[in-house]
LUMLO-112790 format. One line per 8 residues: number of its first residue (from 0); for each residue x, y, z of C-alpha. Coordinates in steps of 0.5 Angstrom, whole numbers, plus 500, padded with zeros to 3 digits. Layout:
NUM	X:Y:Z | ...
//
This chain:
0	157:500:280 | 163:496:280 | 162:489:281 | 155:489:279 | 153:486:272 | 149:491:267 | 145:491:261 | 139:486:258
8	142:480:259 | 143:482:267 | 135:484:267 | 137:491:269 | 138:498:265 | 143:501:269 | 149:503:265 | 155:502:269
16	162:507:267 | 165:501:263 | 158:500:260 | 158:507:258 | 165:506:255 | 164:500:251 | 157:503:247 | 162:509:245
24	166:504:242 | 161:499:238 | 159:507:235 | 165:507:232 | 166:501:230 | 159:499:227 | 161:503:220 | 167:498:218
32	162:492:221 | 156:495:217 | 160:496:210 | 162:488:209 | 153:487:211 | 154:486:218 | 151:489:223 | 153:488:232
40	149:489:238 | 151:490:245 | 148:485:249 | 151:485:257 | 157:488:260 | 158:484:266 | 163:490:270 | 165:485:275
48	169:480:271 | 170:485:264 | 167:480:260 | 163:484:253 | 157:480:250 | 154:482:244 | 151:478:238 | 153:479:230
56	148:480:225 | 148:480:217 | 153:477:214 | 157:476:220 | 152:469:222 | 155:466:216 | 162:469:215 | 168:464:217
64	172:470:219 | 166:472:224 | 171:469:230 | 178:472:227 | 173:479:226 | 171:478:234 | 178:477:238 | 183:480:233
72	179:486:231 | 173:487:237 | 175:484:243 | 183:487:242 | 180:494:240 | 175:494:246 | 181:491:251 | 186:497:248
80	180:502:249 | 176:500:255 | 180:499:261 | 176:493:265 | 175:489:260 | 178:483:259 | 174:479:253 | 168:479:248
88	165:474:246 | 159:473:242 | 152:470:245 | 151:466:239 | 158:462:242 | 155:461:248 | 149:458:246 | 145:463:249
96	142:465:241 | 134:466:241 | 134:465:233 | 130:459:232 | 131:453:226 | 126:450:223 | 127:444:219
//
């Protein structure tokens, strides 16, 4: 499957190696998020480029740490551990978040 983009955001339910990967690794990181009340979900793996998109919950929405947590813990993390991936970032960074605001 290289070359082609897996997971929710693609609109496919293929799991592709680095995808595979990549899952295995937020399993063993979720408990260290999940005790400072947060929480993190896989949102797409784009296997052509390396890119990891997830969305942060909980605490992490709010936490002014929540970016330093992201590129210096998770993405360093998945780069050193999933060969392939090349950046994670996170949905609400991009603009892409479903959450609404009422005012």
């Amino acid at each position: 499957m290289a070359g082609q983009r897996v997971g929710v955001g693609a609109g496919r339910c293929e799991t592709g190696p680095v995808r595979a990967e990549v899952e295995k690794i937020i399993k063993i990181i979720r408990p260290a998020i999940q005790a400072d009340e947060g929480d993190i979900s896989l949102i797409e793996v784009d296997e052509a480029t390396g890119v990891v998109t997830v969305e942060l919950f909980g605490a992490c929405v709010t936490c002014p740490a929540s970016t330093q947590t992201l590129k210096a813990g998770i993405e360093r993390i998945m780069r050193d551990r999933v060969p392939g991936v090349t950046e994670v970032v996170e949905v609400n960074a991009l603009g892409m978040s479903e959450t609404f605001v009422s005012l």
